[in-house]
N, C-alpha and C positions, 0 to 999 in steps of 0.2 A: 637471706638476711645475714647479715655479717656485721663488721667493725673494721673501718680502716684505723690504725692504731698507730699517730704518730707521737701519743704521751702514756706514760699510765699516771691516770689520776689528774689532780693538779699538778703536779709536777713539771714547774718551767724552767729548771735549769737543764734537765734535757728532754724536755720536748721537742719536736722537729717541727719546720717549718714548709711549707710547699707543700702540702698535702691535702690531694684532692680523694673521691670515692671514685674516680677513671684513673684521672691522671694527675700527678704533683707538678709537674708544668705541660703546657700544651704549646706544641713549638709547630702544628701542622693545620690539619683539619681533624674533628670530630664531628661525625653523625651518626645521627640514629642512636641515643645513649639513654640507659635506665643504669639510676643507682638507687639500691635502698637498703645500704649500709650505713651505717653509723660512722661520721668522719672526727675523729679529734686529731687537733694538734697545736701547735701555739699561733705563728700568725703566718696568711696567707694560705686560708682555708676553705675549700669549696665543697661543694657535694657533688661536683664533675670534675672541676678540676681546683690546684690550688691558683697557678697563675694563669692567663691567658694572654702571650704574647703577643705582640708587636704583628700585624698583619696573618693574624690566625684568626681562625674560624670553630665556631662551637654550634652547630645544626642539631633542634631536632633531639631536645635534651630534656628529661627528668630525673627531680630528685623526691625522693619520697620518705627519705630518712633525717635524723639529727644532723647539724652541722655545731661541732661544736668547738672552737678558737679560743686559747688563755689571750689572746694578744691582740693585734689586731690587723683588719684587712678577712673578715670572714663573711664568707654568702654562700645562699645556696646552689647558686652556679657555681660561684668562680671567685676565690680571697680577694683577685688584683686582677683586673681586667682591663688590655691594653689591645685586644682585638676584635672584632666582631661576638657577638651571642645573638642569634636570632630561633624562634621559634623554643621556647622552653617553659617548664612550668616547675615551680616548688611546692610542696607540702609538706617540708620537713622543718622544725623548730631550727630556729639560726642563734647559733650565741656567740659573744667574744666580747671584745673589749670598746675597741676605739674602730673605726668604718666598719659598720654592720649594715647588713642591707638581704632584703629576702633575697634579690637575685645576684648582687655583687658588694662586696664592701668598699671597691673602688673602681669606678670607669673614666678611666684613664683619658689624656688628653685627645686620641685620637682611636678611642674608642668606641663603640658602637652596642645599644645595647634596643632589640625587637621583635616587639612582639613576644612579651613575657606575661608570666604570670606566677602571680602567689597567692598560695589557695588560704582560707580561709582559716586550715588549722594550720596554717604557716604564722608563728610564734614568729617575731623579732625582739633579739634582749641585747642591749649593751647598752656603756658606758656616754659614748660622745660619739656624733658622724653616727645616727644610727636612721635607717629607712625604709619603707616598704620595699622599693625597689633598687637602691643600691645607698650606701652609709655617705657616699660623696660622689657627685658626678661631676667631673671637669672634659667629659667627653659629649657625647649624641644618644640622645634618648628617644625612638622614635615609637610610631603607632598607637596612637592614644585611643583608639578604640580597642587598640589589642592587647596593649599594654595595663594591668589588671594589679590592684592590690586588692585583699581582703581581708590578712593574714593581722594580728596584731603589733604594737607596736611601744617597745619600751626602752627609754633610756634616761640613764638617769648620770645628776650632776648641777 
């Protein structure tokens, strides 16, 4: 257990942005991933990664730790998600501002998000755009049988 540390504190004038507990962008493939660090930073926040590119893939993924974003665009996948995410599960409290979501705070126009899950001590907090399974989806949500929330759910405004 650790702490990926891209702020201290509150601290948003320098905080950093693109910070995941894997990777701060994912510009390839990832499988087979366990995080159970503790991720801060301002926006575009994951507990795997912080972005998930354009025609990229994230297989096969848990996070078991905090996710925690001053800003917005935070999940426990993946802050901004514009690729694929299949097979993964959260249990970590997700926080931030504006698109909050257990598994993504944004899935993106041609993205893809299946076969997830947010387990039940999976906390969601933020402001607006906030959801079990991602804070805004203008992408593909599939597997509704696999596709799982139970994690709570708060936002306020």
């Amino acid at each position: 257990t650790g702490v990926t540390n891209g702020r201290r504190g509150t601290d948003t004038k320098n905080a950093l942005s693109n910070v995941g507990g894997i990777a701060g962008v994912n510009a390839g493939t990832l499988v087979s991933l366990y995080n159970e660090s503790i991720v801060m930073g301002n926006g575009k926040v994951g507990g795997i990664v912080g972005v998930n590119e354009e025609g990229t893939t994230i297989r096969n993924a848990v996070n078991t730790s905090a996710v925690d974003g001053l800003g917005e665009y935070v999940g426990g996948m993946a802050g901004h998600n514009s690729g694929s995410i299949t097979s993964g599960r959260n249990t970590g409290t997700v926080t931030g501002d504006e698109y909050v979501g257990g598994m993504v705070g944004y899935n993106g126009e041609h993205a893809t998000l299946n076969s997830l899950s947010n387990a039940l001590s999976a906390e969601i907090y933020g402001q607006t755009y906030v959801g079990g399974i991602a804070g805004q989806n203008v992408g593909m949500i599939t597997g509704s049988m696999d596709l799982v929330n139970e994690g709570s759910i708060s936002g306020h405004r």
